[in-house]
N, C-alpha and C positions, 0 to 999 in steps of 0.2 A: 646230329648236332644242331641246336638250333642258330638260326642267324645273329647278327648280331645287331645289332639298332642303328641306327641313323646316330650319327656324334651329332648332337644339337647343343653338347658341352659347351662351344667355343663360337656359338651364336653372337653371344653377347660382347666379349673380347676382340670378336672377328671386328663387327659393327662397331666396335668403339676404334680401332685403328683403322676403318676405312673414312670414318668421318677425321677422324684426326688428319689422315691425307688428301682427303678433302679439302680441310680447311688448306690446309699448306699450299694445295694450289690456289685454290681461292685466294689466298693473300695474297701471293706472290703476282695473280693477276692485277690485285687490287694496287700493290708497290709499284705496278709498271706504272699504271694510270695517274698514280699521286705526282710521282716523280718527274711525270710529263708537264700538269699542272703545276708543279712548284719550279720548274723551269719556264714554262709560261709567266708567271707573276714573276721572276728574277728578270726578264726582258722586259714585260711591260716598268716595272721599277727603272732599270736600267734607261727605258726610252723617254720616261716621263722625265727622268734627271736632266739627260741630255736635250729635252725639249725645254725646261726649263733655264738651263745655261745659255743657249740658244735665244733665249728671247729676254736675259739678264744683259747678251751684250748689245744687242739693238738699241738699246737707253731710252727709246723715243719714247716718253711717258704718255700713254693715252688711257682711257677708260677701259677701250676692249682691250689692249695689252693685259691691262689689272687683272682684269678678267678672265683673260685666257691663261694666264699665270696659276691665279686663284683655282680654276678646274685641271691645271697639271701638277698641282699638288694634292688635289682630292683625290684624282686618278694613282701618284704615288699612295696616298695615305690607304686607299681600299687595298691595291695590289699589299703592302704592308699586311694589313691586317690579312688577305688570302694568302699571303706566304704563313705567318703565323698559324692560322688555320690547319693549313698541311703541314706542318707541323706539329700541331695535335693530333691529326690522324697519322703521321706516323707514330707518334707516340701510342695512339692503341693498336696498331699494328703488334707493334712490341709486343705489346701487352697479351694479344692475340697467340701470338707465335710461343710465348711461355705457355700458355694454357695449352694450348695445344701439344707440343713436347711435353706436360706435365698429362695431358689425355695419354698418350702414346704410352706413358711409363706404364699409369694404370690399366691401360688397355695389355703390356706384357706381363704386367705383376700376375693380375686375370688369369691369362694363358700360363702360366707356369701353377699358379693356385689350383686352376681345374685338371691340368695334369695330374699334378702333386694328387688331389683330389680320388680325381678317377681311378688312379693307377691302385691306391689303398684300399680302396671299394670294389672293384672290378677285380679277381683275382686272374692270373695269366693259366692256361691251360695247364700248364705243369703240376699248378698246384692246384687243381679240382678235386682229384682222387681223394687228396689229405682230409679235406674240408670233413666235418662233421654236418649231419644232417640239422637241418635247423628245428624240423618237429613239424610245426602248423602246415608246410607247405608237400612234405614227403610224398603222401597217396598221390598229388596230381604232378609233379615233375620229371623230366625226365634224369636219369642216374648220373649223366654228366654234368648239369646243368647247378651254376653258381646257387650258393644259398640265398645270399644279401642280393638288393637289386638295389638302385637307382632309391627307387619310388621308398622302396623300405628302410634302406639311411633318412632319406628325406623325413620320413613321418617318426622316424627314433629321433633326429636331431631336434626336430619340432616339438616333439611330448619332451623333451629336457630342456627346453629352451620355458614353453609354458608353466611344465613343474617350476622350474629357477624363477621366472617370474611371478607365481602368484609368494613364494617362497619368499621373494624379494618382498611383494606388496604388504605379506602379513606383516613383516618384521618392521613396515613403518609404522603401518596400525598399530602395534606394540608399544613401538616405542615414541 
Protein backbone atom coordinates (compact mmCIF):
# COMPACT_ATOMS: atom_id res chain seq x y z
CA UNK A 1 0.00 0.00 0.00
CA UNK A 2 1.57 3.07 -0.85
CA UNK A 3 2.20 5.92 1.72
CA UNK A 4 0.42 8.62 1.80
CA UNK A 5 1.75 12.29 1.27
CA UNK A 6 2.62 14.93 3.53
CA UNK A 7 -1.09 17.04 4.25
CA UNK A 8 0.60 20.40 2.93
CA UNK A 9 -3.43 21.00 2.48
CA UNK A 10 -3.73 23.23 5.52
CA UNK A 11 -0.28 25.19 5.02
CA UNK A 12 -1.97 27.91 4.00
CA UNK A 13 -4.99 28.11 6.60
CA UNK A 14 -2.42 27.02 9.28
CA UNK A 15 -0.38 30.41 8.50
CA UNK A 16 -3.04 32.57 8.21
CA UNK A 17 -4.32 31.66 11.99
CA UNK A 18 -0.85 31.73 13.38
CA UNK A 19 -0.43 35.37 12.07
CA UNK A 20 -3.87 36.25 13.21
CA UNK A 21 -2.53 35.15 16.67
CA UNK A 22 0.16 36.91 16.29
CA UNK A 23 -1.17 39.80 15.62
CA UNK A 24 -3.53 39.41 18.84
CA UNK A 25 -0.52 39.31 20.92
CA UNK A 26 1.09 42.03 19.12
CA UNK A 27 -1.73 44.38 20.03
CA UNK A 28 -2.49 43.43 23.17
CA UNK A 29 1.24 44.29 23.79
CA UNK A 30 0.93 47.25 21.94
CA UNK A 31 -2.77 48.38 24.36
CA UNK A 32 -0.43 47.85 27.43
CA UNK A 33 2.12 50.42 26.17
CA UNK A 34 -0.56 53.02 24.79
CA UNK A 35 -2.59 52.88 27.87
CA UNK A 36 0.72 53.71 30.00
CA UNK A 37 1.13 56.72 27.74
CA UNK A 38 -2.18 58.06 27.83
CA UNK A 39 -2.07 57.94 31.72
CA UNK A 40 1.12 59.67 31.47
CA UNK A 41 -0.41 62.80 29.34
CA UNK A 42 -3.65 62.61 31.93
CA UNK A 43 -0.95 63.42 34.82
CA UNK A 44 1.11 65.65 32.96
CA UNK A 45 -2.54 67.62 32.10
CA UNK A 46 -3.59 67.17 35.49
CA UNK A 47 -0.13 68.80 36.98
CA UNK A 48 0.06 71.53 34.40
CA UNK A 49 -3.62 72.54 35.66
CA UNK A 50 -2.70 72.50 39.26
CA UNK A 51 0.52 74.48 38.33
CA UNK A 52 -1.32 76.83 36.88
CA UNK A 53 -3.95 77.44 39.69
CA UNK A 54 -1.02 77.67 41.91
CA UNK A 55 0.48 80.60 40.30
CA UNK A 56 -3.26 82.12 39.45
CA UNK A 57 -3.41 82.67 43.43
CA UNK A 58 0.10 84.31 44.06
CA UNK A 59 -1.51 87.50 42.09
CA UNK A 60 1.94 89.10 42.12
CA UNK A 61 1.89 90.26 38.33
CA UNK A 62 5.46 90.08 36.92
CA UNK A 63 6.75 89.38 33.51
CA UNK A 64 8.35 85.84 34.38
CA UNK A 65 5.08 84.96 36.15
CA UNK A 66 3.31 85.72 32.43
CA UNK A 67 5.68 83.63 31.26
CA UNK A 68 5.81 80.90 33.28
CA UNK A 69 2.03 80.82 33.01
CA UNK A 70 2.13 81.10 29.23
CA UNK A 71 4.65 77.70 29.18
CA UNK A 72 2.13 75.72 31.60
CA UNK A 73 -0.50 76.04 29.17
CA UNK A 74 1.63 75.00 26.21
CA UNK A 75 2.83 72.21 28.24
CA UNK A 76 -1.19 71.55 28.92
CA UNK A 77 -2.04 72.16 25.18
CA UNK A 78 0.76 69.31 23.83
CA UNK A 79 -0.16 66.82 26.67
CA UNK A 80 -3.87 67.67 25.04
CA UNK A 81 -3.08 67.08 21.66
CA UNK A 82 -0.74 63.49 23.03
CA UNK A 83 -3.82 62.38 24.77
CA UNK A 84 -5.79 62.96 21.47
CA UNK A 85 -3.19 61.08 19.70
CA UNK A 86 -3.66 57.91 21.69
CA UNK A 87 -6.50 58.14 21.12
CA UNK A 88 -6.18 57.65 17.43
CA UNK A 89 -4.03 54.75 17.97
CA UNK A 90 -6.58 53.19 19.92
CA UNK A 91 -8.89 53.74 17.47
CA UNK A 92 -6.68 51.52 14.89
CA UNK A 93 -6.14 49.27 17.37
CA UNK A 94 -9.87 48.56 16.92
CA UNK A 95 -9.53 48.56 13.86
CA UNK A 96 -6.67 46.09 13.91
CA UNK A 97 -8.36 43.73 16.07
CA UNK A 98 -11.47 43.52 13.50
CA UNK A 99 -9.21 42.57 10.67
CA UNK A 100 -7.74 40.19 12.47
CA UNK A 101 -10.93 38.24 13.87
CA UNK A 102 -12.12 38.80 10.27
CA UNK A 103 -8.36 36.86 9.27
CA UNK A 104 -9.21 34.17 11.83
CA UNK A 105 -12.76 33.60 10.27
CA UNK A 106 -11.01 33.07 6.83
CA UNK A 107 -8.22 31.47 8.05
CA UNK A 108 -11.40 28.62 9.51
CA UNK A 109 -13.52 29.08 6.47
CA UNK A 110 -9.96 27.58 4.65
CA UNK A 111 -9.70 24.73 6.94
CA UNK A 112 -13.24 23.47 6.69
CA UNK A 113 -13.03 24.17 2.58
CA UNK A 114 -9.82 22.09 2.14
CA UNK A 115 -11.45 19.29 4.33
CA UNK A 116 -14.67 19.55 2.43
CA UNK A 117 -12.15 19.50 -0.54
CA UNK A 118 -9.86 16.77 0.34
CA UNK A 119 -12.37 14.49 1.74
CA UNK A 120 -14.35 14.48 -2.11
CA UNK A 121 -10.96 13.95 -3.89
CA UNK A 122 -9.26 11.59 -1.72
CA UNK A 123 -11.56 8.52 -1.54
CA UNK A 124 -11.35 6.53 2.03
CA UNK A 125 -10.01 2.90 1.87
CA UNK A 126 -13.39 1.35 1.76
CA UNK A 127 -14.23 2.63 -1.21
CA UNK A 128 -11.05 1.85 -3.37
CA UNK A 129 -12.28 -1.66 -4.64
CA UNK A 130 -15.55 0.06 -6.04
CA UNK A 131 -13.58 2.80 -8.13
CA UNK A 132 -13.40 2.06 -11.72
CA UNK A 133 -10.08 2.17 -13.42
CA UNK A 134 -9.42 5.47 -14.86
CA UNK A 135 -7.62 4.17 -18.35
CA UNK A 136 -4.38 6.39 -19.01
CA UNK A 137 -2.76 5.61 -15.62
CA UNK A 138 -3.75 1.50 -15.39
CA UNK A 139 -0.24 -0.46 -16.71
CA UNK A 140 1.88 1.70 -14.13
CA UNK A 141 -0.41 1.69 -10.71
CA UNK A 142 -0.65 -0.30 -8.27
CA UNK A 143 -4.48 -2.44 -7.96
CA UNK A 144 -5.20 -0.62 -4.69
CA UNK A 145 -4.17 2.57 -5.39
CA UNK A 146 -6.70 5.85 -5.87
CA UNK A 147 -7.70 6.76 -9.52
CA UNK A 148 -7.90 10.72 -9.08
CA UNK A 149 -4.89 12.45 -7.30
CA UNK A 150 -4.30 15.81 -6.08
CA UNK A 151 -2.29 16.95 -9.15
CA UNK A 152 -5.03 15.53 -11.51
CA UNK A 153 -8.14 17.51 -10.04
CA UNK A 154 -5.89 20.44 -10.10
CA UNK A 155 -5.07 20.28 -13.88
CA UNK A 156 -9.06 19.21 -14.66
CA UNK A 157 -10.18 22.17 -12.61
CA UNK A 158 -7.63 24.32 -14.43
CA UNK A 159 -8.58 23.11 -18.25
CA UNK A 160 -12.38 24.16 -17.19
CA UNK A 161 -11.51 27.22 -15.64
CA UNK A 162 -9.40 28.16 -19.07
CA UNK A 163 -12.06 26.50 -21.52
CA UNK A 164 -14.82 29.10 -19.40
CA UNK A 165 -12.57 31.76 -19.81
CA UNK A 166 -11.57 31.94 -23.40
CA UNK A 167 -15.46 31.00 -23.66
CA UNK A 168 -16.15 34.02 -21.58
CA UNK A 169 -13.57 36.22 -23.76
CA UNK A 170 -15.19 35.10 -27.20
CA UNK A 171 -18.64 36.01 -26.23
CA UNK A 172 -17.46 39.72 -25.60
CA UNK A 173 -15.71 39.87 -28.98
CA UNK A 174 -19.06 38.82 -30.22
CA UNK A 175 -20.99 41.01 -28.79
Amino acid sequence: MPEKPQDNSQAIPDQLMQIAQEQEGGAERVLGQIEVVQHSFEEIQSLAKECQEILRRIGVPSGELETLTSKLEEIGFHADNGAYNIQGAFDLYQYQDVVRQKLERVGRSLIEVSHYVLARLQPTEDHLPKLAPAGRDILHREPQMADVTKADADSVVAEFFAKALKEKAAKKTEG
